[in-house]
C-alpha positions in Angstrom: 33.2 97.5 129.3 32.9 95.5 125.8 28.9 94.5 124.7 29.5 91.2 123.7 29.8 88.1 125.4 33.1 85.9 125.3 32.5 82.3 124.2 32.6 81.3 127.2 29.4 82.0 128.4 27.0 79.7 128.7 23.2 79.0 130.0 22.0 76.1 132.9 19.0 74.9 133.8 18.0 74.9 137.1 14.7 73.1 136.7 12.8 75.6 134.9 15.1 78.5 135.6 17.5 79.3 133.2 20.5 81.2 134.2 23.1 82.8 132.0 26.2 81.5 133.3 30.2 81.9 132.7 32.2 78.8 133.2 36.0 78.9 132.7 39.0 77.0 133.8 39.8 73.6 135.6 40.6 72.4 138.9 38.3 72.9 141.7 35.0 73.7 141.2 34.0 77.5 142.4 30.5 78.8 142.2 30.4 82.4 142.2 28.2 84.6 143.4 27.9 88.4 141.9 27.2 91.3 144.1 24.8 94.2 143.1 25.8 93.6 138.9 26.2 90.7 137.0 29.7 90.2 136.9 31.8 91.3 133.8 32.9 88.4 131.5 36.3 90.3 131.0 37.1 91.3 134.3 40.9 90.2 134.7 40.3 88.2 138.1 38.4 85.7 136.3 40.5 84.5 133.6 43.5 84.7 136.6 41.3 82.6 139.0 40.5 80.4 135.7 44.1 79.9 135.4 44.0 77.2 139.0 40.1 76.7 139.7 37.0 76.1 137.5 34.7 79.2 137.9 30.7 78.7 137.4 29.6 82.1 138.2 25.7 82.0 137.1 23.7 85.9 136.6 20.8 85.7 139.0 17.5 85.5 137.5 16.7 89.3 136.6 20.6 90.2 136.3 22.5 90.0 133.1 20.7 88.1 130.6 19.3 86.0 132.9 14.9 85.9 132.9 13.4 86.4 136.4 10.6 83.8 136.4 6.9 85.7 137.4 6.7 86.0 141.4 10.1 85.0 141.7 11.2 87.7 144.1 12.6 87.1 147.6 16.5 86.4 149.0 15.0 82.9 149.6 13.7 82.5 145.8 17.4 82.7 145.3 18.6 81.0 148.0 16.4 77.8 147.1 17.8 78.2 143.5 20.9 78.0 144.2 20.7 74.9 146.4 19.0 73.0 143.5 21.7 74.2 141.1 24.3 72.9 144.2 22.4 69.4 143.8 22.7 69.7 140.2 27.0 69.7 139.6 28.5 66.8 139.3 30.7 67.2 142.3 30.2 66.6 146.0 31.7 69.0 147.3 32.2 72.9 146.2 33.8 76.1 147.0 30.8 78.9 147.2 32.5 82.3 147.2 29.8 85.7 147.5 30.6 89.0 146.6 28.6 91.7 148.3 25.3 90.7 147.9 26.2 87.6 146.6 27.9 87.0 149.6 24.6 87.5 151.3 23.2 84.5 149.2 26.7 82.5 149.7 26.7 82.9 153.6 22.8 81.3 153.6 23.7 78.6 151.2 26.6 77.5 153.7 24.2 77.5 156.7 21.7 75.7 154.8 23.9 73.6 152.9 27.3 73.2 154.9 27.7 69.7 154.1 27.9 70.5 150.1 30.3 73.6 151.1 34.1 72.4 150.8 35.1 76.0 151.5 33.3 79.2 151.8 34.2 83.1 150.7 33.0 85.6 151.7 33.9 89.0 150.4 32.7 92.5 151.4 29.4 90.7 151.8 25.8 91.9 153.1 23.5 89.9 154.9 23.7 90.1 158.8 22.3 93.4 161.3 25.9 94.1 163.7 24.4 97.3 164.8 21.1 98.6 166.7 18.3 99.4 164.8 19.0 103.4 164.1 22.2 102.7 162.9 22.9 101.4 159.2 25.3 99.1 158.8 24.9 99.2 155.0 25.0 102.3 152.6 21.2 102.1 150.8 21.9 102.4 147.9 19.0 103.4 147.0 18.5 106.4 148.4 22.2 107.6 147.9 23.2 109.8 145.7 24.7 107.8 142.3 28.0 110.3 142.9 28.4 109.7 146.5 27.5 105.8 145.9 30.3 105.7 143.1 33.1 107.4 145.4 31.9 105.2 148.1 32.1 101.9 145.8 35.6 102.7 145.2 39.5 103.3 146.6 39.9 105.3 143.3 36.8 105.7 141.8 38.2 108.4 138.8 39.5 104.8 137.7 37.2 102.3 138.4 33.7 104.1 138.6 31.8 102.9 135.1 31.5 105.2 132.5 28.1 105.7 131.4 28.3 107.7 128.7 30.5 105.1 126.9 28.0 102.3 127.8 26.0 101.2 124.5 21.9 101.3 125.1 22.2 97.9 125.6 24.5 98.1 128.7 22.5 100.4 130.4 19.4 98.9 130.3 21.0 95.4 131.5 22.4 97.4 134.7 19.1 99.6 134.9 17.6 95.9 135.4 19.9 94.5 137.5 19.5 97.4 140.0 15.6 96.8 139.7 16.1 93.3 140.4 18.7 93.9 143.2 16.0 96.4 144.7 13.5 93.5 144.3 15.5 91.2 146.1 17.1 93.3 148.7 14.8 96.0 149.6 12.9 95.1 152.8 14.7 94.6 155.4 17.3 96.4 153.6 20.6 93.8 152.6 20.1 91.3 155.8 18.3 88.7 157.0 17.9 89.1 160.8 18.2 85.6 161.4 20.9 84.7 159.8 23.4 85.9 162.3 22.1 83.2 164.8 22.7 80.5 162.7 26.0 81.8 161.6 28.0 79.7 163.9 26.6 76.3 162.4 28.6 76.9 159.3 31.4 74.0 159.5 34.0 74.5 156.2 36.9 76.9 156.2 36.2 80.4 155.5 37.4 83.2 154.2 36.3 86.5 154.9 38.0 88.9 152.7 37.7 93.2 152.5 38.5 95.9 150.7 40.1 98.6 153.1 38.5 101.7 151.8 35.0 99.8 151.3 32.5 102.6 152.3 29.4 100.7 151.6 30.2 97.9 154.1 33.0 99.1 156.2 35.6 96.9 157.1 34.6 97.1 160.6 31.1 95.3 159.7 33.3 92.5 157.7 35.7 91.5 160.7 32.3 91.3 163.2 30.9 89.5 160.2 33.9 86.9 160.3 34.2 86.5 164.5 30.2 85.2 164.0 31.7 82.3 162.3 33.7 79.8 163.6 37.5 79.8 162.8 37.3 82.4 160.1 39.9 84.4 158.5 39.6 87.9 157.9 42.0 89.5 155.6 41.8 93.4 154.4 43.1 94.3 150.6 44.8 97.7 150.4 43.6 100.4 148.1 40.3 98.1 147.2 37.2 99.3 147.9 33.9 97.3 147.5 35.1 95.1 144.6 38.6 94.4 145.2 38.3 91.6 142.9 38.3 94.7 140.4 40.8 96.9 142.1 43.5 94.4 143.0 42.6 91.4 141.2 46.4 89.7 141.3 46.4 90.6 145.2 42.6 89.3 145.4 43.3 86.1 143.4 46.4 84.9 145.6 44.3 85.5 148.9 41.9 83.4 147.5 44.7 80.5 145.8 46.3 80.6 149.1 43.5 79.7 151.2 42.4 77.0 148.8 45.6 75.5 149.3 46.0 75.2 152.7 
């Protein structure tokens, strides 16, 4: 992972918020929602989704380089955010698409918001209770050994799992920070909101529920009873992905995602 920061990146103002940002490409508008890190400005699937939509993918305030504003510190400080930031782009309608716990945040926004929503993504996303209340239905992360979360994370994590020891100081403090913020965020009740499943079948746009097959945080199980809440879903598994395939596979991520767009 390189230190710097392409030109592409950018800062908007939500209100008083600001929120380090990436924008790239054209075409429909796609705000993106990261998962438990701030996504990589790098990472192939963004310059490949760049290459047919027009990606705003903001860091959430305490992720990246992005400030977390004093008592700002609840799924619905974020969830509020992002509706203002929704009122803010010039467009009337958008595609939200959430990656793990950004998908979390993406799944309220469409209940809350559906009539912004053009379509919705959701991919190996948190945010709903499928089980009973002994059994988890997401790895904690917390409490998890970092090995056994890494070979979890990943279909081939001797490939994908980040290298810390090649990180620069900087690096690791930003992802120290983002796991302290996703902690924050995400800690009680763990990953969900216990309502949200209720309201699940109000959400009106297409969807697209998407998987990685050897996910081991969520498993794919929890994504397809995920998708069946809402109302003419898709679900779609990617082979050898596990909780990112947007990392893994991003050529066979990307042409779910064109695909659906188109259609």
């Amino acid at each position: 992972m390189k230190d710097t920061e392409p030109s592409s990146a950018e800062w908007l103002s939500v209100g008083n918020i600001q929120l380090e940002a990436i924008r790239r490409g054209h075409g429909q508008p796609v705000l993106l929602l990261h998962g438990m890190q701030h996504i990589d400005p790098y990472a192939p699937f963004l310059d490949l989704l760049s290459r047919r939509l027009e990606i705003i993918a903001p860091s959430h305030p305490g992720f990246g380089h992005s400030p977390r504003p004093a008592e700002f510190d609840t799924i619905y400080d974020l969830v509020h955010l992002y509706l203002a930031l929704l009122d803010s782009l010039p467009y009337e309608k958008v595609t939200v698409m959430g990656c793990s716990f950004g998908g979390w945040l993406a799944a309220e926004l469409a209940v809350a918001c559906r009539h912004r929503l053009d379509h919705l993504i959701l991919v190996d996303a948190f945010g709903i209770k499928i089980s009973d209340r002994e059994t988890p239905d997401i790895l904690d992360v917390f409490n998890t050994s970092p090995h056994e979360v890494q070979r979890r994370t990943w279909h081939a994590p001797e490939t994908w799992a980040p290298d810390f020891n090649a990180m620069s100081d900087e690096a690791l403090v930003v992802r120290a920070q983002n796991w302290e913020s996703l902690c924050l965020y995400g800690w009680h009740p763990y990953m969900h909101n216990p309502q949200l499943r209720r309201w699940l079948p109000s959400i009106t746009c297409p969807t697209l529920v998407l998987w990685g097959a050897s996910d081991r945080i969520v498993y794919p199980s929890y994504g397809r009873t995920y998708s069946e809440f809402i109302p003419q879903a898709r679900f779609a598994l990617i082979a050898d992905a596990g909780h990112h395939p947007e990392i893994e596979q991003p050529e066979v991520f990307v042409d779910h995602v064109v695909r659906f767009l188109e259609h």
